[in-house]
MDAnalysis code that builds the backbone (N, CA, C; Angstrom):
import MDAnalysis as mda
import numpy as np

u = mda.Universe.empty(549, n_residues=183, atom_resindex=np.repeat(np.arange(183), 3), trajectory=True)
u.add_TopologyAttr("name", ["N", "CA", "C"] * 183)
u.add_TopologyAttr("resid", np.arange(1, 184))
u.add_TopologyAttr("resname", ["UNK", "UNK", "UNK", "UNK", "UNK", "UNK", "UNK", "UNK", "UNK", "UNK", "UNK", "UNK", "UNK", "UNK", "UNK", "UNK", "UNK", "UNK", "UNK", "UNK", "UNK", "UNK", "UNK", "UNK", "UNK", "UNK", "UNK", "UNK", "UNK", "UNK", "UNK", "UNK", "UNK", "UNK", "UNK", "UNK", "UNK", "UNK", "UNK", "UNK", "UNK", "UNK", "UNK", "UNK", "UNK", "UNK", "UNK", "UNK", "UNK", "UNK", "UNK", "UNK", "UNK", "UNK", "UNK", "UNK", "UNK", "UNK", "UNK", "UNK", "UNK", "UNK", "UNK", "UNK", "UNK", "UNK", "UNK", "UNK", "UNK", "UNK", "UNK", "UNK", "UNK", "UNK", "UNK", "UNK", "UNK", "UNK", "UNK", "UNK", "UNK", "UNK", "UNK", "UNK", "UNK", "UNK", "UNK", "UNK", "UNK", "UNK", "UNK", "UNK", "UNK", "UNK", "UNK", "UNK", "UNK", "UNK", "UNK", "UNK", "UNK", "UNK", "UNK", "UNK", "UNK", "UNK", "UNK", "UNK", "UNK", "UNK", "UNK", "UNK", "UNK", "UNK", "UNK", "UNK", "UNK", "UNK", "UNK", "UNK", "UNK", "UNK", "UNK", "UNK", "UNK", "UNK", "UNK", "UNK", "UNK", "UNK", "UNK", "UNK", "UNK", "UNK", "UNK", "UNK", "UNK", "UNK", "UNK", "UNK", "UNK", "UNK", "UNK", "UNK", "UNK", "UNK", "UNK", "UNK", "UNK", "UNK", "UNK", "UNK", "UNK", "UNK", "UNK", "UNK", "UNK", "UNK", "UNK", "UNK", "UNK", "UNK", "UNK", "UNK", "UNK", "UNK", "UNK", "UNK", "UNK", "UNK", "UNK", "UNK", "UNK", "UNK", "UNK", "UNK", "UNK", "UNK", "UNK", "UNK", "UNK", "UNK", "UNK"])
u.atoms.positions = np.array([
    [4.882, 0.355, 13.970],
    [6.226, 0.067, 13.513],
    [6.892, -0.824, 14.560],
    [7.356, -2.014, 14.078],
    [7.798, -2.622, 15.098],
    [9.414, -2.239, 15.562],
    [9.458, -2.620, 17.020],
    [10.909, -1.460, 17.963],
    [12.125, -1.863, 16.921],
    [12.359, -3.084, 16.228],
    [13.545, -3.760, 15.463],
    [13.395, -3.626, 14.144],
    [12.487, -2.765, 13.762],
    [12.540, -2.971, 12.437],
    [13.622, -2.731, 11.302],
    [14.544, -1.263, 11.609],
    [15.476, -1.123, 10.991],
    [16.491, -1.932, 11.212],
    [16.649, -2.829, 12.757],
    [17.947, -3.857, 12.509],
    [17.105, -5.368, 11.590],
    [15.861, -5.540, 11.799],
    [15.522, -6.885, 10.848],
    [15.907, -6.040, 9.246],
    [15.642, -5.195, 9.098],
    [16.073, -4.324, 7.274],
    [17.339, -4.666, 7.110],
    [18.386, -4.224, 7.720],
    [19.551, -4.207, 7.847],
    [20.422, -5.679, 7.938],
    [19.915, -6.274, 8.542],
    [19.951, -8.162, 8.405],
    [19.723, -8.799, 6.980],
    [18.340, -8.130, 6.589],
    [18.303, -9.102, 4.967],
    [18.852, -8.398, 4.218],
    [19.186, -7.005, 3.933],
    [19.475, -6.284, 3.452],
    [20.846, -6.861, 3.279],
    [22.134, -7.120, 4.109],
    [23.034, -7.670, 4.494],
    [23.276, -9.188, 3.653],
    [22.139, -9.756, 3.380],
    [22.121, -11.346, 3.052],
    [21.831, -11.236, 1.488],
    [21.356, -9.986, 1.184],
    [20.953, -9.571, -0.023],
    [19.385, -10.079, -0.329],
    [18.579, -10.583, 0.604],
    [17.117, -10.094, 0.750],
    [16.517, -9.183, 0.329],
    [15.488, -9.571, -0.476],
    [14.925, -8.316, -1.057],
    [13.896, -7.900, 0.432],
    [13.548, -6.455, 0.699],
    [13.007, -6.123, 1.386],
    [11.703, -5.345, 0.690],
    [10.146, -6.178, 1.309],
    [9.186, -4.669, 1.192],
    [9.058, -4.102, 2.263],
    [8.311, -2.230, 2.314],
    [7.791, -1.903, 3.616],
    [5.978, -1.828, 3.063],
    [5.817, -2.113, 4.187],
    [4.528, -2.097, 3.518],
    [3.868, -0.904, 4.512],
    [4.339, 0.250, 3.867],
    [4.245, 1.402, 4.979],
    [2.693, 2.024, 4.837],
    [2.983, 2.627, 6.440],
    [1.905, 3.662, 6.219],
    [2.540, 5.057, 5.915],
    [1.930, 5.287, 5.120],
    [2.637, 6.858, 5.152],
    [2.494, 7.955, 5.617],
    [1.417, 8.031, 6.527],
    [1.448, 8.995, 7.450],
    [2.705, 9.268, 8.744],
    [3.342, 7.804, 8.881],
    [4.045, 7.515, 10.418],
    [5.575, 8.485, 9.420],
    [5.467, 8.789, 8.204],
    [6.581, 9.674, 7.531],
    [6.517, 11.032, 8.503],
    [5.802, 11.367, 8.755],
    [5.970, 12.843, 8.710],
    [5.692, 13.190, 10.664],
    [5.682, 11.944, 11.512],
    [5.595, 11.650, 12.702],
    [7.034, 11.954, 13.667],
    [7.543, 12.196, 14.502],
    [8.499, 12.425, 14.851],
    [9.537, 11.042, 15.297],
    [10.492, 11.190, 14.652],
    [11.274, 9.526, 15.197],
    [11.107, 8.888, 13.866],
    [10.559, 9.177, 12.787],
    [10.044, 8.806, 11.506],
    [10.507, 9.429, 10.456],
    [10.848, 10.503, 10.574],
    [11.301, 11.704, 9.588],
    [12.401, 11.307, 8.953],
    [13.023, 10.667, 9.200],
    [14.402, 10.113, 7.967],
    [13.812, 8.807, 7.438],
    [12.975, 8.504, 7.729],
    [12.854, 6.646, 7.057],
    [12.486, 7.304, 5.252],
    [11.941, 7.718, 4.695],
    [12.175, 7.740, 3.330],
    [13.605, 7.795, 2.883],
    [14.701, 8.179, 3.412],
    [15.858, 8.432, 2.996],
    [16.715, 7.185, 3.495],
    [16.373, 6.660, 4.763],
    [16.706, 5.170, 5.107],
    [16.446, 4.364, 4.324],
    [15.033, 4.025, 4.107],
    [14.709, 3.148, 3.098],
    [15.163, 2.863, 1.785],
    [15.731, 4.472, 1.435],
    [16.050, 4.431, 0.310],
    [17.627, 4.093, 0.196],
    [18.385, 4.237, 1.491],
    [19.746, 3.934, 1.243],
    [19.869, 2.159, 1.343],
    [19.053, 1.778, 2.280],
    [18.733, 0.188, 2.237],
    [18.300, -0.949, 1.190],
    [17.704, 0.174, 0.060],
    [17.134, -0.254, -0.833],
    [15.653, -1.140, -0.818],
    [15.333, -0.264, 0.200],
    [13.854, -1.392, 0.224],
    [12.551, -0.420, -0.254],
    [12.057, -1.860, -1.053],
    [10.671, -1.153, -1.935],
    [9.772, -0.837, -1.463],
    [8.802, -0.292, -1.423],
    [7.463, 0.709, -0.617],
    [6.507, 0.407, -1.330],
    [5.711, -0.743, -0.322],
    [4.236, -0.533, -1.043],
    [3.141, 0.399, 0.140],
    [2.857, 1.484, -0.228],
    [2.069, 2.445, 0.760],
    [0.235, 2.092, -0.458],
    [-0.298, 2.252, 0.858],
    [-2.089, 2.129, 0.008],
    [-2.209, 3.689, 0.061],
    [-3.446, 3.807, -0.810],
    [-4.272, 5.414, -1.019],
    [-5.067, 4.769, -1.681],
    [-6.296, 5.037, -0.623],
    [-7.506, 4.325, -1.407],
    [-7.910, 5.162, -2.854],
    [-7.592, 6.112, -3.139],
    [-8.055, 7.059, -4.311],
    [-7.287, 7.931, -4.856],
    [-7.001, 8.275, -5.645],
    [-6.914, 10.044, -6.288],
    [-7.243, 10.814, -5.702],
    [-8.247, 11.103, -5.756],
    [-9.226, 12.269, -4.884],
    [-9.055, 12.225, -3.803],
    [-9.394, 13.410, -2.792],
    [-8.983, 13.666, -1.712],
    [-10.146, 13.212, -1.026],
    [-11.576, 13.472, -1.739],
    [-13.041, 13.141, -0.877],
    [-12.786, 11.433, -0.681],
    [-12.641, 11.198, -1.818],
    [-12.359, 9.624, -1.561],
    [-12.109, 9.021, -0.451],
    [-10.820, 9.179, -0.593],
    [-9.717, 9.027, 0.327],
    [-10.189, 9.335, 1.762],
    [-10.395, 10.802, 1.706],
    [-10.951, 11.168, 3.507],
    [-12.051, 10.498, 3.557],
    [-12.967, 9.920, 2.664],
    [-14.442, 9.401, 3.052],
    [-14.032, 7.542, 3.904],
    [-12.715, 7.475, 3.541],
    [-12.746, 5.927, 3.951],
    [-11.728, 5.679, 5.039],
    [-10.301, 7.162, 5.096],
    [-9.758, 7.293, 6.201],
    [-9.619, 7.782, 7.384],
    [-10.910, 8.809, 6.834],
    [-10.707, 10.248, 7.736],
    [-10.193, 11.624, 6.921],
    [-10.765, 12.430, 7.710],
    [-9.995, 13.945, 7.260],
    [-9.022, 14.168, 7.050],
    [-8.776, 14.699, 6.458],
    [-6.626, 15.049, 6.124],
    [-5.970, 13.923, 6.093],
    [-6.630, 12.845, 6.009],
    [-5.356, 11.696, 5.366],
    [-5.245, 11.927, 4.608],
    [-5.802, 11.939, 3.296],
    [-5.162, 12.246, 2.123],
    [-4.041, 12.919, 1.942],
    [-4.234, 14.352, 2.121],
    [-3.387, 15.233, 1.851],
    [-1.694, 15.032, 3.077],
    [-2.185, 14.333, 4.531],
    [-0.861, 13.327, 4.968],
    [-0.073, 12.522, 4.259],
    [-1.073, 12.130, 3.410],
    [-0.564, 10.541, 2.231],
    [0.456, 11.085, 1.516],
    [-0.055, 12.156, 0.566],
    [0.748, 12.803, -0.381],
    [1.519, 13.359, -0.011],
    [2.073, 13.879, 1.228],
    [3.136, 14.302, 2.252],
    [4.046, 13.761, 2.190],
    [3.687, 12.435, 2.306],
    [4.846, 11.491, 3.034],
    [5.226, 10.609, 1.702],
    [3.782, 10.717, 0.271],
    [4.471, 10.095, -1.070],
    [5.738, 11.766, -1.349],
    [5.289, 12.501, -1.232],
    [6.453, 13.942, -1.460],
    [8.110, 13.609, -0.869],
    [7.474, 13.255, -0.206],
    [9.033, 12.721, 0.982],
    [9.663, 11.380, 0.482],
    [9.066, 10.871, 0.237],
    [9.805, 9.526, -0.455],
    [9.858, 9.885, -2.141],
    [9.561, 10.538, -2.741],
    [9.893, 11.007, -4.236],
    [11.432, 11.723, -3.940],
    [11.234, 12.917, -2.970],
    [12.518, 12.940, -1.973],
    [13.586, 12.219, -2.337],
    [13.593, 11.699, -2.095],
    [14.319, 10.476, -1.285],
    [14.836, 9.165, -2.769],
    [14.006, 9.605, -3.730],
    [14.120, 9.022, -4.808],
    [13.013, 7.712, -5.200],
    [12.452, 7.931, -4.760],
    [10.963, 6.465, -4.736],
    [10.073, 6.939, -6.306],
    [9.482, 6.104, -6.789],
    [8.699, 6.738, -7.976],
    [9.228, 7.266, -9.211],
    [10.776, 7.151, -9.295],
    [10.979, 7.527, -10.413],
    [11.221, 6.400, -11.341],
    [11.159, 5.255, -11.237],
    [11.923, 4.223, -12.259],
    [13.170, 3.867, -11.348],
    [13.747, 3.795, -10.677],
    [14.901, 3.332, -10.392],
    [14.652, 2.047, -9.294],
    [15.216, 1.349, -10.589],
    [14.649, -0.325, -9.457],
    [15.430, -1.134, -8.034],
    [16.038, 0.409, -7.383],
    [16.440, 0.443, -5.981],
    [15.811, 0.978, -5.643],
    [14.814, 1.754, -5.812],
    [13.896, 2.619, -4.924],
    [12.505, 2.305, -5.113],
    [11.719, 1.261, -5.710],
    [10.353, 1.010, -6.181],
    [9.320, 1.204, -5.246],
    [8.751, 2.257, -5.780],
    [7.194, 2.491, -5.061],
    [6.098, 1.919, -5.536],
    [5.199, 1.152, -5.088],
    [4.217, 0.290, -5.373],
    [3.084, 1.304, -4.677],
    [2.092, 1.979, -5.345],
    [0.477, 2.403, -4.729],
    [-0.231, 1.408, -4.864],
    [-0.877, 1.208, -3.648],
    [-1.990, -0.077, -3.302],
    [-3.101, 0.661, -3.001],
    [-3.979, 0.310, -3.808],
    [-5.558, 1.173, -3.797],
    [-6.453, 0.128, -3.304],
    [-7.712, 0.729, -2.556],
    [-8.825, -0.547, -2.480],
    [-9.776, 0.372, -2.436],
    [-10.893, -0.360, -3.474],
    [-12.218, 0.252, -3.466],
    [-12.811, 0.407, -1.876],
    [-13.976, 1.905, -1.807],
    [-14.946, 1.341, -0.844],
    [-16.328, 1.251, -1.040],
    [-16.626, 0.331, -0.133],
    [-17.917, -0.350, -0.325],
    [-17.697, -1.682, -0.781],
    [-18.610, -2.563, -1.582],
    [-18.590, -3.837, -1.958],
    [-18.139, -3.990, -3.375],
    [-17.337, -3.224, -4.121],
    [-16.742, -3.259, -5.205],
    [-15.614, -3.650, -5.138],
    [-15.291, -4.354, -6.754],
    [-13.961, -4.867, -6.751],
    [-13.320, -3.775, -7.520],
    [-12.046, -3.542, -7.129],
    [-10.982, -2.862, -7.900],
    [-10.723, -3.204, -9.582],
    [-10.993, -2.180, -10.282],
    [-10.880, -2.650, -11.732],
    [-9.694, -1.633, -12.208],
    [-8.453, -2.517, -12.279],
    [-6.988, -2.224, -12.527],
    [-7.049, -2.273, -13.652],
    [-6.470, -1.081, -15.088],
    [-6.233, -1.497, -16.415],
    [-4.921, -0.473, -16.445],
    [-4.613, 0.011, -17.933],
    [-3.224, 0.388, -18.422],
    [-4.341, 2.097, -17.824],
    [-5.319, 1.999, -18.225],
    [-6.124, 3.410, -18.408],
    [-6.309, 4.047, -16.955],
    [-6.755, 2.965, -16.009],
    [-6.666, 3.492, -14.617],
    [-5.597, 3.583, -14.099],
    [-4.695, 3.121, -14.059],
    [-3.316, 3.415, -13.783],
    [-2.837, 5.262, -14.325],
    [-3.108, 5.139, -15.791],
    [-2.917, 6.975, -16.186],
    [-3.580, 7.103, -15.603],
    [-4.760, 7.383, -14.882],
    [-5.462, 8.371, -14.230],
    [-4.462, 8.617, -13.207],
    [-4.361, 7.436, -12.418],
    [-3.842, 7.494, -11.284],
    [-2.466, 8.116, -11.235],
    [-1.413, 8.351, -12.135],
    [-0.150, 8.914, -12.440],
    [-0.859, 10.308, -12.658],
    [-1.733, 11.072, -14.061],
    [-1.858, 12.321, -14.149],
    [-2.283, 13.045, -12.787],
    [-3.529, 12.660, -11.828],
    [-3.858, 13.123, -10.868],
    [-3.112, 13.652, -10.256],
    [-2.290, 12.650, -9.514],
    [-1.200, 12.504, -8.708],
    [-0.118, 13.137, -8.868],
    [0.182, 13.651, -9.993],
    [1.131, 14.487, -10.883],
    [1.273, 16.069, -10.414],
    [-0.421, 16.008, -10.496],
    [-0.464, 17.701, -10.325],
    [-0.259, 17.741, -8.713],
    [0.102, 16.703, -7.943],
    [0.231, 17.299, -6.103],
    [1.905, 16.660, -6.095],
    [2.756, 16.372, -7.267],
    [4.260, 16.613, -7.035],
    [4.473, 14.781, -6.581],
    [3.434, 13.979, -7.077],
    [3.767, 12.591, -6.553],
    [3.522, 12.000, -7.847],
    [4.532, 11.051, -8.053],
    [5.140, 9.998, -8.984],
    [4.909, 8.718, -8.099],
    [4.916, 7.355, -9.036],
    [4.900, 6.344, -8.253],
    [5.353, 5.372, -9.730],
    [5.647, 4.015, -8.994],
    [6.466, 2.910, -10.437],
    [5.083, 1.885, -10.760],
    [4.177, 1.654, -9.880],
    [3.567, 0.408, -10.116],
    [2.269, 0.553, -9.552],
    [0.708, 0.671, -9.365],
    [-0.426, 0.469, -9.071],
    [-0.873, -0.708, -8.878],
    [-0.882, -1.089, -7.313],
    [-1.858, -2.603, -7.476],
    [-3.169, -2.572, -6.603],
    [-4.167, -3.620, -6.808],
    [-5.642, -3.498, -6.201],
    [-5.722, -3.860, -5.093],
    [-5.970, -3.842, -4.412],
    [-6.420, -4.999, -2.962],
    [-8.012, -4.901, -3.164],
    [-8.395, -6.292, -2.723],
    [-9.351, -6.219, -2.894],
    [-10.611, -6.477, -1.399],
    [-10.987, -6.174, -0.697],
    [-11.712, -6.480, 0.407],
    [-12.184, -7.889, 0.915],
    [-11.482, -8.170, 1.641],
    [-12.120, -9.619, 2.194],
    [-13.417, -9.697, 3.148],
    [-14.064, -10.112, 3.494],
    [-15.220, -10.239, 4.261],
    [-14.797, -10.380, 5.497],
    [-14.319, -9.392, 6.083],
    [-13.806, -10.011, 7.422],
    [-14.201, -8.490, 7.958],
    [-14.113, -9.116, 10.180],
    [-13.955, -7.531, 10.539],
    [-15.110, -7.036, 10.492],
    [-14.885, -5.311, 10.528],
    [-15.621, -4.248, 10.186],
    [-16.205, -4.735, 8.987],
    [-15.952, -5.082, 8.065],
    [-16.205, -4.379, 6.677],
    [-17.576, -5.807, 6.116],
    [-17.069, -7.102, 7.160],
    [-17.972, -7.900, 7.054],
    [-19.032, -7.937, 7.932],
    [-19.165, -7.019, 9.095],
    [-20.394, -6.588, 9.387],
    [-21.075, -5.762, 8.852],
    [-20.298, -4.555, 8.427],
    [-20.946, -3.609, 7.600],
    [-22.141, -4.587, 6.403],
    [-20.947, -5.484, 5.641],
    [-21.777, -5.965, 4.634],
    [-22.882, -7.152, 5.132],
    [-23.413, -7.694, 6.394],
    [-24.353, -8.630, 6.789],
    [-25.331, -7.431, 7.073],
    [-24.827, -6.195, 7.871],
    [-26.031, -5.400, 8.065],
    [-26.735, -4.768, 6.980],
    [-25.943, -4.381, 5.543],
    [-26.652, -3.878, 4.566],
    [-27.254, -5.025, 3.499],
    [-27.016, -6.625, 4.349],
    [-27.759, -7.332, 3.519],
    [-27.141, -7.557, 2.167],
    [-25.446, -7.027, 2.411],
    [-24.892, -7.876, 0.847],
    [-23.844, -8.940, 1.012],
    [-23.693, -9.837, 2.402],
    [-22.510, -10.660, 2.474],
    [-23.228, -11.503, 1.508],
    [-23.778, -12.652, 0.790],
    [-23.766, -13.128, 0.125],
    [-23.346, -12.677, -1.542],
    [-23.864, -11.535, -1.533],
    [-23.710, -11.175, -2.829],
    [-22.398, -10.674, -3.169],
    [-21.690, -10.115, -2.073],
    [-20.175, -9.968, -1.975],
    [-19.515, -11.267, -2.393],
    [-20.245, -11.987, -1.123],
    [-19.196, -13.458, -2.013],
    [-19.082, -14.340, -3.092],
    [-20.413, -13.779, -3.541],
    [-20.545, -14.595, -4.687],
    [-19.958, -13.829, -5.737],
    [-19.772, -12.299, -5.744],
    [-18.882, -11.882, -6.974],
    [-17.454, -12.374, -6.690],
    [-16.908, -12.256, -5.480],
    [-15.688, -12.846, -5.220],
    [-15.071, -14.080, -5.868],
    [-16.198, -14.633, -5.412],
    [-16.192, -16.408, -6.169],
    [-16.143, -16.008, -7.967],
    [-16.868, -15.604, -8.487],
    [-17.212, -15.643, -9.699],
    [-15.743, -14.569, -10.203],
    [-15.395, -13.616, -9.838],
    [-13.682, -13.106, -10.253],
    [-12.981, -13.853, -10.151],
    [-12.590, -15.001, -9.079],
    [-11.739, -15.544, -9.021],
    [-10.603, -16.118, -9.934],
    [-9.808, -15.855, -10.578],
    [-8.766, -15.951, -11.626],
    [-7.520, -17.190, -11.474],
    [-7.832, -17.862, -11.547],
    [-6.461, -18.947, -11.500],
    [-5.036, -18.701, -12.017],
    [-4.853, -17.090, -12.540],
    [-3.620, -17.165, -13.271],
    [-3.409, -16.225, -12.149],
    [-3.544, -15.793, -11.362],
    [-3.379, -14.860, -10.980],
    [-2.646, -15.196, -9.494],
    [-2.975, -17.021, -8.956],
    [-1.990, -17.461, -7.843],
    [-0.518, -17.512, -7.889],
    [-0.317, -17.553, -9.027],
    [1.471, -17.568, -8.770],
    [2.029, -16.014, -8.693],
    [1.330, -14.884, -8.869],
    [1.849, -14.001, -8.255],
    [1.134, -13.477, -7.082],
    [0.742, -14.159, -6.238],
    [0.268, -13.535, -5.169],
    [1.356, -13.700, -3.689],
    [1.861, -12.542, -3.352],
    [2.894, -12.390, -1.878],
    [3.025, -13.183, -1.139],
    [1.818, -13.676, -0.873],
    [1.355, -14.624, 0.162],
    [2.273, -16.354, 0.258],
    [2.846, -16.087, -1.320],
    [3.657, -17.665, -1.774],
    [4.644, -17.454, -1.337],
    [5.389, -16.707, -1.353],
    [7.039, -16.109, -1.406],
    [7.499, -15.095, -0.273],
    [6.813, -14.526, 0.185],
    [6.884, -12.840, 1.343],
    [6.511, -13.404, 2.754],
    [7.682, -13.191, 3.139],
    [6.921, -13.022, 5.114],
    [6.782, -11.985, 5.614],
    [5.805, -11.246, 5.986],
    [5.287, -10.499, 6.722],
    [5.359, -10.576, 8.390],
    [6.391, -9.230, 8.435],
    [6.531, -9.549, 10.541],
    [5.611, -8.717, 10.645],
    [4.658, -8.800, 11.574],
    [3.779, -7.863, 12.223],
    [4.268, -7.317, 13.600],
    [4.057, -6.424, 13.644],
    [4.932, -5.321, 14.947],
    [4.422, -5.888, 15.833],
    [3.634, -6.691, 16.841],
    [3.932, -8.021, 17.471],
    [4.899, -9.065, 17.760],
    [5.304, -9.055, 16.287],
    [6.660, -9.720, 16.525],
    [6.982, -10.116, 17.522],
    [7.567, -11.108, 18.103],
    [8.572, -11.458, 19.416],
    [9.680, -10.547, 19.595],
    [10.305, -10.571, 19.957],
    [11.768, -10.184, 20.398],
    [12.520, -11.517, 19.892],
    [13.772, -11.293, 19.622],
    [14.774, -12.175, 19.132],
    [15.759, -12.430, 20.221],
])
């Protein structure tokens, strides 16, 4: 979390900037952290938090132990707080990413899964989106040592969707990374 973050919120917020967090949701339930669902929510800024899965094996198989059930902690705390219900001052965005060398296959049907599951542990959310794994890093050694970076990229290449650039963040969103300078 970068040291300024609630005065950079409070700045666009001010200018009438739309704000995302693109939180983790574990740093919810951390000490010094414990009001930001209720901050966020008086600021009006939208929450995109990832959970790689539904399932809890999932999830711990790609974060670790007890993330999951951290995740859903801190989605509990921002439902709290008013996130996940429809109210388009409080929008919660779940960002999922497959693991392994699969692409995320987003429909109206995986999305219900992803609402009923999630239902029965007291978490609501407004919107489901994919991320999809880039070849980079960890995850692109992983895939040269098991002998699938080519074949990774070539499904990459072959999904590739042209309708799909004008909504991508990357056009419109700046992202500060807690690096940031000082101002």
């Amino acid at each position: 979390m970068h040291r300024r973050f609630r005065e950079l919120v409070r700045a666009a917020r001010a200018r009438n900037i739309p704000v995302i967090d693109r939180c983790n949701l574990t740093i919810l339930l951390a000490p010094g952290y414990r009001d930001l669902p209720r901050w966020l929510a008086d600021h009006q800024v939208e929450v995109v938090a990832s959970l790689p899965h539904w399932e809890q094996e999932r999830s711990d198989r790609q974060r670790g132990d007890g993330s999951w059930e951290k995740s859903l902690e801190g989605l509990r705390r921002l439902r709290a707080a008013g996130y996940g219900t429809g109210d388009p001052r409080r929008q919660l965005t779940l960002m999922t990413n497959p693991d392994g060398d699969r692409l995320q296959p987003l429909c109206d049907q995986i999305t219900d899964q992803w609402r009923q599951a999630l239902a029965e542990h007291g978490v609501t959310f407004d919107r489901l989106i994919g991320l999809t794994n880039m070849p980079i890093a960890r995850f692109r050694d992983w895939l040269v040592e098991e002998g699938r970076l080519e074949r990774y990229q070539q499904m990459l290449e072959n999904a590739f969707n042209p309708c799909t650039v004008g909504g991508l963040m990357c056009r419109d969103t700046l992202s500060v990374a807690p690096q940031w300078p000082t101002l």
